[in-house]
PAKOL-169928 format. One line per 10 residues: for each residue x, y, z of C-alpha. Coordinates in nm, 2 decimals. Example, Ala and Ser with C-alpha at 12.3 -4.5 7.8 and 13.67 -1.06 7.14 Angstrom:
1.23,-0.45,0.78 ~ 1.37,-0.11,0.71
//
This chain:
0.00,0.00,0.00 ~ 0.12,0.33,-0.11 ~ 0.17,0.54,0.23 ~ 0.16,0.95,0.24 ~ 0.28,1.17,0.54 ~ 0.11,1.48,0.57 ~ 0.21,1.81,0.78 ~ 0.13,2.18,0.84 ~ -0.01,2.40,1.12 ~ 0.00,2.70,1.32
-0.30,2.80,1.16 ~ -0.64,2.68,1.02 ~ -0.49,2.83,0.65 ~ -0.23,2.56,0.68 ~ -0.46,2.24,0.75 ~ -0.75,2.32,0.54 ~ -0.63,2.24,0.23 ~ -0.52,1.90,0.33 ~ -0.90,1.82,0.40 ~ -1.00,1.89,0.02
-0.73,1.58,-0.08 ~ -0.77,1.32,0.19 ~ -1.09,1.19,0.00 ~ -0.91,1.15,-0.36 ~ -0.59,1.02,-0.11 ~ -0.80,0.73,0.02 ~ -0.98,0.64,-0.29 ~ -0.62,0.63,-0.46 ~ -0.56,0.36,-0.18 ~ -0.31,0.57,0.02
-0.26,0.48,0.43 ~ -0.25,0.86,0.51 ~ -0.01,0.98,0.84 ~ -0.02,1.33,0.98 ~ 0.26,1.46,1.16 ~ 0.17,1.81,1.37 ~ 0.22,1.91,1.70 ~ 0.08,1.85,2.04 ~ -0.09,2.20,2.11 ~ -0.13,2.30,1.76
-0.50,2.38,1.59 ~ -0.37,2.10,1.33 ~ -0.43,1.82,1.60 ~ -0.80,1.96,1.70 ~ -0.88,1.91,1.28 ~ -0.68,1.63,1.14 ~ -0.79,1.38,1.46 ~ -1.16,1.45,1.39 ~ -1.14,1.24,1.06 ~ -1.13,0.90,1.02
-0.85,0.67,0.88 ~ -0.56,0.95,0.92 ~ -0.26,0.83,1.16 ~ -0.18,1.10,1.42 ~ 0.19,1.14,1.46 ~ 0.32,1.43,1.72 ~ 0.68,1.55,1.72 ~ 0.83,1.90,1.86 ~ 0.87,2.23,1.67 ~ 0.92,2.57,1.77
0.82,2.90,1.63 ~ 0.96,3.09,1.40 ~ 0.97,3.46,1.46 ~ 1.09,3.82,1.34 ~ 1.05,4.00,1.65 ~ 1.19,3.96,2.02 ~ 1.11,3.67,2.24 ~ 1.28,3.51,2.50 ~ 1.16,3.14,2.33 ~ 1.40,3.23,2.06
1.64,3.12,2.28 ~ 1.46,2.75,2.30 ~ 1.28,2.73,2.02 ~ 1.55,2.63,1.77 ~ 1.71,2.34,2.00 ~ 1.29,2.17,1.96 ~ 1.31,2.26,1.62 ~ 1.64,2.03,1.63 ~ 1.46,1.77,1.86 ~ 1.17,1.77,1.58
1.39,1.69,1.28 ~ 1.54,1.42,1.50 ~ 1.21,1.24,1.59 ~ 1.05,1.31,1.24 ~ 1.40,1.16,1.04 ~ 1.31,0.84,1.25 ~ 0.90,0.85,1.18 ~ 1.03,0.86,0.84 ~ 1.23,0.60,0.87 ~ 1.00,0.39,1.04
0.69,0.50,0.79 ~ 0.88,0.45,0.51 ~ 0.61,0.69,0.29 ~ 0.63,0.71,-0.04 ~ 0.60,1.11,-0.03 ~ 0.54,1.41,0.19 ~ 0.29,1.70,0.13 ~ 0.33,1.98,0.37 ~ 0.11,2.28,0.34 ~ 0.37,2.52,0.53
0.37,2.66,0.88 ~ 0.64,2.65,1.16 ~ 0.55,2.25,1.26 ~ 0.63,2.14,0.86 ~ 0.99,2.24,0.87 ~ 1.17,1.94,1.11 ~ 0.90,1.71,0.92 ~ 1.01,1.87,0.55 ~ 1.42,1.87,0.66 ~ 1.36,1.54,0.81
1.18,1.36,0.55 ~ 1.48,1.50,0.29 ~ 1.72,1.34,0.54 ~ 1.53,1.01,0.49 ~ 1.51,1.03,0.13 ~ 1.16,1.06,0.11 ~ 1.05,1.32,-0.18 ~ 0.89,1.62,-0.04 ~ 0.60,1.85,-0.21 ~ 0.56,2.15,-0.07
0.26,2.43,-0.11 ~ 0.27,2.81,-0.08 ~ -0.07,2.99,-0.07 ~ 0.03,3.36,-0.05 ~ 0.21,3.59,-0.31 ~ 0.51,3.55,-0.12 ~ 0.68,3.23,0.07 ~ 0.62,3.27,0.43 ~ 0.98,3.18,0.64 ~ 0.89,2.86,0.72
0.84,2.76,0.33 ~ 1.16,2.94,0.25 ~ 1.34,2.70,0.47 ~ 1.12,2.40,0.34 ~ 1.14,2.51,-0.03 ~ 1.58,2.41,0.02 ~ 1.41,2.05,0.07 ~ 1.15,2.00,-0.16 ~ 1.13,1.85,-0.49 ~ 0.87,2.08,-0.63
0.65,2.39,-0.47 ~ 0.31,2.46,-0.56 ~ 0.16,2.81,-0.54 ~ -0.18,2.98,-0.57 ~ 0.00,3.28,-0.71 ~ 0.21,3.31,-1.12 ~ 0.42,3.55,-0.92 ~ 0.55,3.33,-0.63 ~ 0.61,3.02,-0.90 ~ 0.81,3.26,-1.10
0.99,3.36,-0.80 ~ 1.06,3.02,-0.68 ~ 1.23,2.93,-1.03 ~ 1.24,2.55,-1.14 ~ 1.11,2.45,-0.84 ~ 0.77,2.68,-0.86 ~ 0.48,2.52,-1.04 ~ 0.13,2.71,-1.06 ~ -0.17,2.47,-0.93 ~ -0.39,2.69,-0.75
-0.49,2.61,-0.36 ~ -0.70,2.26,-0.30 ~ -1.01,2.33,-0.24 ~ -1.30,2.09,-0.09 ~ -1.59,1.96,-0.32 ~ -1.83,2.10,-0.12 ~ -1.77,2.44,-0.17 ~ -1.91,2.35,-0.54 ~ -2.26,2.20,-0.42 ~ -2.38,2.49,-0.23
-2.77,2.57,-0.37 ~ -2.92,2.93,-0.40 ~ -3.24,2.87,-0.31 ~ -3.12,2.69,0.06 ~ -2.86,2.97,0.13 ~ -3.16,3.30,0.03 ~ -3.40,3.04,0.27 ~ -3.11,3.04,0.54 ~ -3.08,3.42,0.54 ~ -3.45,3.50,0.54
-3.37,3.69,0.22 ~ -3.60,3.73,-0.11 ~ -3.34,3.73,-0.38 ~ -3.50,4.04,-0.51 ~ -3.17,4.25,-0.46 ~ -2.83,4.19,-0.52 ~ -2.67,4.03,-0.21 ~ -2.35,4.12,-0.08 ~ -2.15,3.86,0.14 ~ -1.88,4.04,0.37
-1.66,3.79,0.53 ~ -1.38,3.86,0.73 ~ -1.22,3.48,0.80 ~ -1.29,3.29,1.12 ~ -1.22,3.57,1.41 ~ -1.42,3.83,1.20 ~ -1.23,4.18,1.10 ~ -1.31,4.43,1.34 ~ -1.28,4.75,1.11 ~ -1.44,4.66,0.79
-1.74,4.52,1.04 ~ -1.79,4.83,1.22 ~ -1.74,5.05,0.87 ~ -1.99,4.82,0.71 ~ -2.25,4.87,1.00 ~ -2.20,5.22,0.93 ~ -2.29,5.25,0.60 ~ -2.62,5.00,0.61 ~ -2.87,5.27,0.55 ~ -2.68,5.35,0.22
-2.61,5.01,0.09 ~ -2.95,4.82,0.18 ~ -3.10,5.11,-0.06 ~ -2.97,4.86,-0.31 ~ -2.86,4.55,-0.18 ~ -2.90,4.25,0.11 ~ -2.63,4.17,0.30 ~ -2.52,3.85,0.43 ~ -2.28,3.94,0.70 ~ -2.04,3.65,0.89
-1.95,3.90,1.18 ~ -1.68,3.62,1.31 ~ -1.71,3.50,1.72 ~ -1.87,3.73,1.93 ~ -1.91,3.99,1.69 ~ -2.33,4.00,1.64 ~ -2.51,4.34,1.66 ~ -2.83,4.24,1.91 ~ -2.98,4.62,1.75 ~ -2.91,4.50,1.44
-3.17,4.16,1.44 ~ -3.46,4.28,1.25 ~ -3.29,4.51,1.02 ~ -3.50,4.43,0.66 ~ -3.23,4.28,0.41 ~ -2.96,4.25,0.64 ~ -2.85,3.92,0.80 ~ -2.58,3.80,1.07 ~ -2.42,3.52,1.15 ~ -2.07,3.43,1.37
-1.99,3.21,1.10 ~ -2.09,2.92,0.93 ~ -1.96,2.57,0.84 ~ -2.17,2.33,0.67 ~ -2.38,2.62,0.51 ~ -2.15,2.84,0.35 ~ -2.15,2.67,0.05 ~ -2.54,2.78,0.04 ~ -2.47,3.11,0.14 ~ -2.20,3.15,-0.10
-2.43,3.04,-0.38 ~ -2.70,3.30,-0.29 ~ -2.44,3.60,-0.34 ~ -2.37,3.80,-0.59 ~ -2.10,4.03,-0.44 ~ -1.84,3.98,-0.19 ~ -1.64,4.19,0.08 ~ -1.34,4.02,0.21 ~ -1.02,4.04,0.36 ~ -0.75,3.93,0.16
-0.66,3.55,0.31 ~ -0.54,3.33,0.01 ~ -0.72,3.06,0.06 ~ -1.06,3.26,0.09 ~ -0.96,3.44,-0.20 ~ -0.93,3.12,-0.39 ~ -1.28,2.99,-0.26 ~ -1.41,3.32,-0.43 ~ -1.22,3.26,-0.77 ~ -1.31,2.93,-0.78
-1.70,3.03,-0.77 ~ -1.66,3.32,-0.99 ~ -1.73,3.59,-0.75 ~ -1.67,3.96,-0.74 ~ -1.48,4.08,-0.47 ~ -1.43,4.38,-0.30 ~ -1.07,4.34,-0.11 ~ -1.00,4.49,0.19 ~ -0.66,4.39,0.29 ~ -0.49,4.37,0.66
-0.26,4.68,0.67 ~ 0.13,4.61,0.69 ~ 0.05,4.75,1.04 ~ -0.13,4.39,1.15 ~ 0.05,4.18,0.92 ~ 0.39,4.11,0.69 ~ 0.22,4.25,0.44 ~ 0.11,3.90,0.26 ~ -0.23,4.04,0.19 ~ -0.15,4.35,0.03
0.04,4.16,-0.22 ~ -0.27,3.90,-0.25 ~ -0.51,4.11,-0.29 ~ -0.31,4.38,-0.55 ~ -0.22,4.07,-0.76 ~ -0.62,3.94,-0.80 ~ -0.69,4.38,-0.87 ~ -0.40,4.34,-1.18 ~ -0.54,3.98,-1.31 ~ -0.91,4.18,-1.35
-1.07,3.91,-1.06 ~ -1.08,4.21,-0.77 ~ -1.16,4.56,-0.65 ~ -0.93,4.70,-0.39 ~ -1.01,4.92,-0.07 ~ -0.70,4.97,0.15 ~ -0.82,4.99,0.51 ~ -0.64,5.37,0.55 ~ -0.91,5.46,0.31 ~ -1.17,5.29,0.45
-1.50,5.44,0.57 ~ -1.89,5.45,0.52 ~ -1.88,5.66,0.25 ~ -1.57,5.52,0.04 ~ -1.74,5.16,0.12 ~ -2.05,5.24,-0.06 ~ -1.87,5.37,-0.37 ~ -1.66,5.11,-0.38 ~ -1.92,4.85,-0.37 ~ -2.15,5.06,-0.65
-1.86,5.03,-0.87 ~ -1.79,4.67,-0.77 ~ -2.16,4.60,-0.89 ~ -2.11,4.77,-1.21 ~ -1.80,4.59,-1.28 ~ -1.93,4.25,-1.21 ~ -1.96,4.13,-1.53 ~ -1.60,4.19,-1.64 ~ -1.49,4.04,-1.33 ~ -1.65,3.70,-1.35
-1.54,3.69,-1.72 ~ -1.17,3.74,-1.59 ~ -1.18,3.44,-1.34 ~ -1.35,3.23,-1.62 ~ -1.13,3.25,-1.83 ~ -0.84,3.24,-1.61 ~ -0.65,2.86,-1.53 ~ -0.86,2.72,-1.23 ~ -0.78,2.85,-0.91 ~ -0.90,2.46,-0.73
-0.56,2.31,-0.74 ~ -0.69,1.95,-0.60 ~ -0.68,1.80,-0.92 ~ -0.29,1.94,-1.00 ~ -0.15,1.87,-0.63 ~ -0.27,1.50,-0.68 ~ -0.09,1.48,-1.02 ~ 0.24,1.63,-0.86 ~ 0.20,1.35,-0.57 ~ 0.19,1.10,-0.82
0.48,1.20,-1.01 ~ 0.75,1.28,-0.71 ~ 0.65,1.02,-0.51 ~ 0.93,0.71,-0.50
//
């Protein structure tokens, strides 16, 4: 039996897309083996699913500011290669797929130290650290982004970001019956990823009178983040967020306001949606989505709003010229090469593995 290690984590980003291959990895007859951390949100996903072997080994962070664990953090790092060169060894997998994040690099530099071909995926525009170190190690890189493959040389390949089936199934009819809404108006989705983004909520709350004049709004307000005032409003909707659903949902919008995660903006590509971008500023970030969300405004599949500029009144312009520009938009992502990269990572598996 053909045997696959998987890794990645730190964040939900990095696990994610492992979920949309498991199904096609199983069906290809793969035994499929996870290697994460012990604390890490990788363990609380990967150990829901059934027939995936849990593996554990240490890692530490890696970080461009001050902290006293910078002192520790690279000797576990050293401990992690160690135990993962002997999982490896002990495994014997035919090939490893890691998605990126601070736990993938002792599993990437200790599956190379086993001889065990390595794949590794970059969603944003630019490698994060940890896939800069991993990409030394790997056979090939997949990216979501032309620029990052270019940058990446013989070693970059464009394939777009796996993404699950479901995502494709979702039905107008249940996500407009989900929101209460009619379908008479346009609907506008604003999403701002799993904690919600404070700003772009409280700027979009703002400018409701002005932009339920001509639209609904779906709006996933993240944890905690529900306006009680706000419950009866006519064509506006809330929810913290949604699971199962937002395939529904996404197929009952027509517009979408978004920060600028890749993998979200991939989801949105994928289904051929017009976005309205609203990037985390350099100030909360490295910057990543800037890059992201300027690269989807040059390919024709985006509008961008930087958050500096962002307020009630710039919102509602910005989403009346989004509307008008819809049609161009959706052509662009039609006709560009398909953002689901399941189909391409599962190709690239086949051909490195040993």
């Amino acid at each position: 039996m053909k045997k696959i290690v998987l890794t990645g984590g730190g964040t939900a980003g990095h696990v994610t897309p492992h979920l949309a291959i498991i199904p096609a990895l199983k069906q290809a007859g793969y035994e499929i083996h996870y290697i994460g951390t012990a604390d890490g949100i990788e363990k609380k996903i990967i150990t829901r699913i059934d027939g995936i072997i849990w593996h554990e080994v240490k890692s530490g962070k890696l970080r461009r500011y001050f902290d006293i664990k910078n002192f520790s953090d690279p000797f576990r790092v050293l401990a992690g290669i160690h135990e993962a060169k002997k999982l490896m060894k002990k495994l014997r997998p035919d090939v490893c797929f890691s998605k990126g994040g601070f736990v993938s690099v002792p599993v990437v530099i200790g599956a190379h130290s086993a001889k065990v071909p390595v794949l590794c995926h970059e969603s944003d525009l630019t490698p994060g650290l940890a896939n800069r170190i991993c990409a030394r190690y790997a056979v090939k890189v997949a990216t979501t982004f032309p620029e990052c493959a270019e940058a990446l040389g013989q070693k970059g390949i464009l394939t777009g970001t796996p993404l699950r089936q479901e995502l494709f199934r979702g039905s107008k009819e249940r996500g407009l019956q989900l929101s209460g809404l009619t379908g008479d108006k346009p609907v506008l989705l604003m999403t701002g990823g799993s904690l919600g983004a404070q700003s772009v909520n409280r700027v979009l709350r703002e400018a409701l009178p002005e932009i339920l004049k001509t639209m609904d709004v779906i709006h996933l307000t993240g944890k905690g983040n529900l306006d009680e005032s706000l419950r009866n409003l006519p064509g506006y909707c809330q929810f913290e967020f949604l699971s199962d659903e937002l395939p529904d949902i996404m197929a009952a919008s027509d517009l979408v306001l978004s920060r600028a995660g890749s993998n979200t903006l991939c989801e949105l590509q994928a289904l051929h949606k017009p976005m309205l971008l609203v990037p985390y500023p350099r100030s909360a970030s490295r910057g990543d989505q800037i890059l992201n969300a300027e690269s989807y405004r040059k390919r024709g599949f985006a509008h961008v709003l930087l958050q500096e500029n962002l307020t009630a009144e710039s919102l509602v312009r910005a989403l009346s010229e989004l509307f008008r520009d819809k049609d161009r938009l959706i052509q662009s992502m039609v006709d560009a090469p398909a953002a689901d990269g399941t189909e391409a990572i599962l190709n690239l598996i086949g051909q490195i593995q040993r």
